[in-house]
C-alpha positions as CSV (number, residue, x, y, z in Angstrom):
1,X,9.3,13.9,6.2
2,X,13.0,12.4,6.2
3,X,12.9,8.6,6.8
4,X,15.2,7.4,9.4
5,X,17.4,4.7,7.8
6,X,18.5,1.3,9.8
7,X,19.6,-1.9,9.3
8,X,17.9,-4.9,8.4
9,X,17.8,-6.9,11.8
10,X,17.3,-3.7,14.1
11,X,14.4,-3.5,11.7
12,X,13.1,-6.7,12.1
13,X,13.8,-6.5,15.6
14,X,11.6,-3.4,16.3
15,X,8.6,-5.0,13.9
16,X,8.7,-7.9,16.5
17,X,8.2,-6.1,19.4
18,X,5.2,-4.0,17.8
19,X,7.3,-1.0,17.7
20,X,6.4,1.5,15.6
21,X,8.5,1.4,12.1
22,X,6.6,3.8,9.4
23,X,9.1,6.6,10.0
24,X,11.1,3.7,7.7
25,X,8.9,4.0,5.0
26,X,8.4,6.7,2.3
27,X,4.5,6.3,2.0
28,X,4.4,9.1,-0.3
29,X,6.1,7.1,-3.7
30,X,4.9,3.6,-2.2
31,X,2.7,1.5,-5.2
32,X,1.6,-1.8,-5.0
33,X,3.0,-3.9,-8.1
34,X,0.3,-5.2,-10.6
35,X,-2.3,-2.5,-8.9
36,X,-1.9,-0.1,-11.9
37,X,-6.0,0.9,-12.8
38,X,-6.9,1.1,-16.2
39,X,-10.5,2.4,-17.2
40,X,-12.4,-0.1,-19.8
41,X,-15.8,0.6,-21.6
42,X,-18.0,-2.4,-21.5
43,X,-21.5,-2.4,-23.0
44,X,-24.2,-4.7,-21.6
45,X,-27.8,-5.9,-22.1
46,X,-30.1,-3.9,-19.9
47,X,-31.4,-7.4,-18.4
48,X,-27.6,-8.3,-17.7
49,X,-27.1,-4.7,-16.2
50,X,-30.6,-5.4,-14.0
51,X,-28.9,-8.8,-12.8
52,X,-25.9,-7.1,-11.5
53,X,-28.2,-5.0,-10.0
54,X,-30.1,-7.4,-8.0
55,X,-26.9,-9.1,-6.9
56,X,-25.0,-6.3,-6.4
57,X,-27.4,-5.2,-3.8
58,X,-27.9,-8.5,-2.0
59,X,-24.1,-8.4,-1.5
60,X,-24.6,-4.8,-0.2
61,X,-21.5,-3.6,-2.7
62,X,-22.0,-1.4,-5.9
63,X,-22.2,-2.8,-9.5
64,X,-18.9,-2.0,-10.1
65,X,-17.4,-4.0,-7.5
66,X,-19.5,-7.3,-8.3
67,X,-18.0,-6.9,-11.9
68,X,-14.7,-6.8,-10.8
69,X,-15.2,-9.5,-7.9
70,X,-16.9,-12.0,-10.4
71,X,-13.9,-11.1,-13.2
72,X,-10.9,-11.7,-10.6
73,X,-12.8,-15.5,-9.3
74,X,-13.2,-16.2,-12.9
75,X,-9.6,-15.3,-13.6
76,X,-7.7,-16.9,-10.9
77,X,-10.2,-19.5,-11.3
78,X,-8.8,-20.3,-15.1
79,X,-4.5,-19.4,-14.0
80,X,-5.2,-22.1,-11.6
């Protein structure tokens, strides 16, 4: 898909009125900076593993998304 290219205030102008502007966007190579994923082997005591558990499915989310949750509050938590 070839993106259409305009200038800065007609595209501010058409994102005000609710026009639609993702022909103006290359989706395809779009990244979000700091996102990068890197995989990381952790090794926990089974009674830390059941905890996650157990919280993990009061939440309703997997064990792998507590983990991260609990790691990024603790993180911005301390950069504060």
């Amino acid at each position: 898909m070839k993106k259409k290219f305009i200038k800065a205030g007609d595209f501010d102008t058409k994102f005000e009125l609710g026009e639609d502007i993702s022909e103006h966007f290359d989706l395809e190579n779009a990244s979000r900076p700091g996102q990068k994923q890197k995989r990381v082997n952790v090794d926990f005591p089974v009674w830390m593993i059941q905890s996650l558990d157990r919280e993990a499915k009061k939440m309703g989310v997997t064990r792998h998304s507590i983990i991260k949750f609990w790691i990024s509050e603790k993180l911005q938590h301390i950069a504060s």
